[in-house]
C-alpha positions, 0 to 999 in steps of 0.5 A: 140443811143446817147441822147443829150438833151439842158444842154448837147448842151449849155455846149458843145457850150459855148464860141465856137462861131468860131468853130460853125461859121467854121462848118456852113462855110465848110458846105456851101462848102460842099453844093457848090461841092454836092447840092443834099445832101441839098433836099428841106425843108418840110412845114407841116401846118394845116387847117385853121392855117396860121401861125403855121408851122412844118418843116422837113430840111434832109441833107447829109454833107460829109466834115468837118468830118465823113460822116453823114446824118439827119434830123432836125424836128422845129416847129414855134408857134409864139403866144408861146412868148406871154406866155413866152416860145420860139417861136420854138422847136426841135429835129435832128436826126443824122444816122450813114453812115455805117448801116443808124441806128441813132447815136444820137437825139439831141435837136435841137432849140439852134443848130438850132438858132446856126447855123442860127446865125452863118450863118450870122456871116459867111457872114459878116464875109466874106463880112465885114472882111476887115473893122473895124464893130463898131456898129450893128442895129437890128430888132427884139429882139428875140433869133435868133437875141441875138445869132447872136449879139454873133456870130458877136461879135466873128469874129468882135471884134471892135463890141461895139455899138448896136441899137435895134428895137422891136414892143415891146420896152420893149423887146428891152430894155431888148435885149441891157442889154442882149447883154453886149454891149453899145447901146438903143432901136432905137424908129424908123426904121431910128435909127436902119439902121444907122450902119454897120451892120443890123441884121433883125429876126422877125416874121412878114411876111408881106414885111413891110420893105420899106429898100430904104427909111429907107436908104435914110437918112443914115449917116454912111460911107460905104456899109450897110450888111443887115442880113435878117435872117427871109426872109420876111420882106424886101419888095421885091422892095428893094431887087430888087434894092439891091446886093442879096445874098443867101445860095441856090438860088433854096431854096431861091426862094420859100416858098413865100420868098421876094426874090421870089415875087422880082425876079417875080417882075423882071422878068417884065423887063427881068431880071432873077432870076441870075440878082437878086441873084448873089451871094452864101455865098459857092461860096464866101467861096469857092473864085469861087465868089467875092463881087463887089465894093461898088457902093451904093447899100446895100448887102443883105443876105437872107440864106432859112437855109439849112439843111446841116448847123444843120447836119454839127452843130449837127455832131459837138455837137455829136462828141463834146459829145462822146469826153467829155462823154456827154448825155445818151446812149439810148438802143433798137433803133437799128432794131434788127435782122431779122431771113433771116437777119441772114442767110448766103448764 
């Protein structure tokens, strides 16, 4: 088995922000055509802690490459970023189709953030490819949100202005300088929507975001693509008034998301869950779908993060580390073999 730990992945991702993109994009694809190769994320959480969290996402991706299977176990810890370490940790484990035994472990929080970042490049790179993005809000100045500027910044390269918005202006001050690109902290939610593209990552899930009224004294010429990575800040209100779109739309609608309570909310006029989220990122790649014309509603993407993405990621690290000769082979994880094993008949 081979070991890859974070020195190996960030070597190996360096300065690929469209191959990362490309893999995340074929894997929604993939999910599009086989749905059942992406079964539901697992939630561990803990007596008396609400916040804390660990997940476990399997996933099988057959397109894009060999066929392979995994399974990404992330932790979330919020209260690490007050002591200075990174909210989230984590390992995949990649098993090998032909015998199921593991073919790689790798350290999984960058690939993870990778391709939760690539996700919404992918999107905006299907929704706004066709008009020039000059300037991007965002909101919450963590490291999803740092990545996804990266990878913004690689399918939009007119991408010069960034508005940023932290409950920790500090930190905002220091994601601009970060970013490489012009821009400031946007004191007020209103800075921050006054721009092409939003980006929204925090961890607060408390559906604070009244997104129609931060709207309401918006500028900028067209439609607004909002980038609602963290899934629980809008209120539910305002997604229900929106163009909704998702990774998967059963995923979506769970974990208490603001899509969920949207589409209950909904549902007291009659309206149904495809009423409220039209839309999936595969089939937009897939061209089985189209985004309808501007009519002034903002576009909204909220993607649950799928599995398929970090396998489909991760298969591209492995494949990436075995053709440079990265990480470190790691001896007796293979099952040995049983004595009846052996045995011919």
């Amino acid at each position: 088995m081979l070991a890859i730990n974070r020195t190996d992945v960030d070597e190996i991702v360096a300065e690929r922000h469209i191959a990362i993109i490309d893999a995340v994009e074929a894997a929604y694809r993939s999910h599009e055509r086989y749905p059942e190769g992406t079964p539901h994320s697992v939630f561990l959480r803990f007596p008396d802690d609400p916040v804390n969290r660990i997940i476990g996402l399997p996933a099988y991706v057959g397109d894009g490459g060999r066929p392979t299977a995994g399974l990404k176990w992330i932790s979330s810890f919020p209260a690490n970023t007050d002591r200075g370490r990174e909210r989230a940790s984590a390992v995949i484990v990649l098993n090998d189709l032909e015998t199921g035994y593991p073919r790689a472990i790798l350290e999984g929080a960058r690939i993870s953030a990778l391709r939760t970042a690539a996700s919404a490049a992918a999107f905006s790179r299907i929704a706004d490819g066709a008009r020039r993005v000059e300037k991007v809000g965002v909101i919450g100045c963590g490291t999803i949100n740092l990545a996804t500027i990266a990878m913004l910044r690689a399918v939009h390269p007119a991408l010069r202005t960034v508005a940023a918005h932290d409950a920790v202006p500090e930190r905002a001050a220091q994601f601009v300088e970060a970013t490489g690109l012009d821009g400031a902290v946007a004191p007020t939610i209103a800075d921050v929507v006054d721009a092409d593209v939003l980006a929204i990552a925090t961890t607060d899930s408390s559906y604070w975001l009244d997104l129609d009224g931060a709207l309401h004294d918006r500028t900028r010429p067209g439609r607004i693509t909002v980038l609602h990575t963290s899934l629980r800040d809008i209120a539910p209100a305002s997604l229900v008034g929106a163009l909704n779109a998702v990774d998967d739309v059963e995923h979506a609608l769970r974990a208490d998301t603001a899509l969920e309570r949207a589409v209950r909310l909904a549902s007291a006029d009659g309206r149904t869950a495809a009423d409220v989220v039209p839309l999936t990122i595969g089939a937009l790649a897939a061209g089985t779908a189209h985004i309808p014309a501007d009519d002034g509603r903002p576009l909204v993407y909220s993607p649950f993060g799928l599995g398929i993405t970090d396998i489909a990621v991760a298969r591209w690290v492995a494949d990436e580390a075995e053709r440079t000769g990265r990480g470190v082979r790691l001896e007796g994880f293979e099952p040995g073999v049983h004595a009846t094993a052996a045995a011919h008949v």
